[in-house]
PLY file of the C-alpha trace (Angstrom):
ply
format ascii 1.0
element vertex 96
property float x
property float y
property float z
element edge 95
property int vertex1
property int vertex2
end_header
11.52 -0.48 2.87
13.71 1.44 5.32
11.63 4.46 6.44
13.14 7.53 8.59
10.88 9.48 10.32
12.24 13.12 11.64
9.80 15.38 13.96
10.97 18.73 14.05
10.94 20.13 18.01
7.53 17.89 18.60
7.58 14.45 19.87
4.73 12.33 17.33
2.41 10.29 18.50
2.35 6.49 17.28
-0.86 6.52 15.64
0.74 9.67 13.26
3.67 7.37 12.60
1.95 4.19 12.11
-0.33 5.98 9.53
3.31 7.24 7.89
5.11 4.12 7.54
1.53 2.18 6.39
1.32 5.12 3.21
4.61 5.31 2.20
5.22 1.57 2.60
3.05 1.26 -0.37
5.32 3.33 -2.86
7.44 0.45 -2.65
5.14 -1.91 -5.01
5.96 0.90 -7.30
9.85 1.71 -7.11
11.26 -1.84 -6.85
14.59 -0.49 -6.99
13.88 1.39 -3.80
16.33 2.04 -1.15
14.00 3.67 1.33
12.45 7.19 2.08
12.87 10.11 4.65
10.21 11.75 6.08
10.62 15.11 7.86
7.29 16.90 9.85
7.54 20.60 11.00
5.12 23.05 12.06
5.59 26.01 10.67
4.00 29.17 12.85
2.65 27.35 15.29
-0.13 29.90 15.65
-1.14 30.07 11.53
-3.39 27.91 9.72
-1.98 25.30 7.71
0.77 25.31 9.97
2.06 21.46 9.05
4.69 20.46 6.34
5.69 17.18 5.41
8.95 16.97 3.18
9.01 13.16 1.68
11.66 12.17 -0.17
11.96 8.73 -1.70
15.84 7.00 -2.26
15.89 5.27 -5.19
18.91 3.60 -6.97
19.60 6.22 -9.46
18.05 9.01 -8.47
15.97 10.24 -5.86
12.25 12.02 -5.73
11.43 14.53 -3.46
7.64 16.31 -2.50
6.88 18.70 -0.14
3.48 19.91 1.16
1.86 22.29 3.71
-1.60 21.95 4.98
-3.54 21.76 8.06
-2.93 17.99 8.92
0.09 16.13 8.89
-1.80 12.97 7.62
-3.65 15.41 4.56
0.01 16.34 3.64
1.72 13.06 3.89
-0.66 11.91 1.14
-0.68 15.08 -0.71
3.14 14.00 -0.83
2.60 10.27 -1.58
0.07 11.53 -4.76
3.21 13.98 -6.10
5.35 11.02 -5.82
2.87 8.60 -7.57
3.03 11.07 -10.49
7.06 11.56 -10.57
6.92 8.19 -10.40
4.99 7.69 -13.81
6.50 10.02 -15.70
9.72 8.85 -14.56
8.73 5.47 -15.78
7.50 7.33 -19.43
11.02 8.91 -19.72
12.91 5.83 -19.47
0 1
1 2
2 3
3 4
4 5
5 6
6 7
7 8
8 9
9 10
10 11
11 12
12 13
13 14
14 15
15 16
16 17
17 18
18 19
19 20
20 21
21 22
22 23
23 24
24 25
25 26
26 27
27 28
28 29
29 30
30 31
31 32
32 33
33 34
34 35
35 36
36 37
37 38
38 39
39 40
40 41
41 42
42 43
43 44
44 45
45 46
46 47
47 48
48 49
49 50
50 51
51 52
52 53
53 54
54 55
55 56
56 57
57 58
58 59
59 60
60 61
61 62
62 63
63 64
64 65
65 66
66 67
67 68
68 69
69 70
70 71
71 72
72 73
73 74
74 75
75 76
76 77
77 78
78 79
79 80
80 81
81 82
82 83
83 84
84 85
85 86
86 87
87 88
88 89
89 90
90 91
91 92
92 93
93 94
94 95
């Protein structure tokens, strides 16, 4: 799975991004059909709480699913955004 990985006016540290591509590399035993994903990370107010927001969106032949969440970790909101997809996912699969 091709995964893009955009940091908003912040350079990311590898262990952030390693943790990234390891979670959403496992939609892909999911989405067969996949074509990749694009993952954007902003903060948001730097000087609020739950200042981070990951925007995940998942390319897939046909269509394409998108989740977005704000918290206080990037890593808490990158799988906040992997459990949305995991449920667009099914009920994608229940529609067909």
């Amino acid at each position: 799975m091709n995964i893009n990985i955009n940091a908003v006016k912040f350079r990311m540290a590898d262990k952030l991004e390693d943790f990234i591509i390891d979670k959403v590399s496992k939609l892909d035993k999911l989405v067969p059909d996949n074509l990749g994903a694009e993952v954007t990370l902003k903060v948001d107010k730097p000087e609020s709480e739950n200042n981070k927001v990951v925007d995940l969106k998942l390319l897939v032949r046909g269509y394409n699913l998108f989740a977005s969440k704000q918290g206080d970790s990037f890593e808490k909101c990158t799988q906040d955004c992997i459990d949305a997809l995991k449920a667009q996912i099914d009920k994608h699969r229940k529609d067909k």
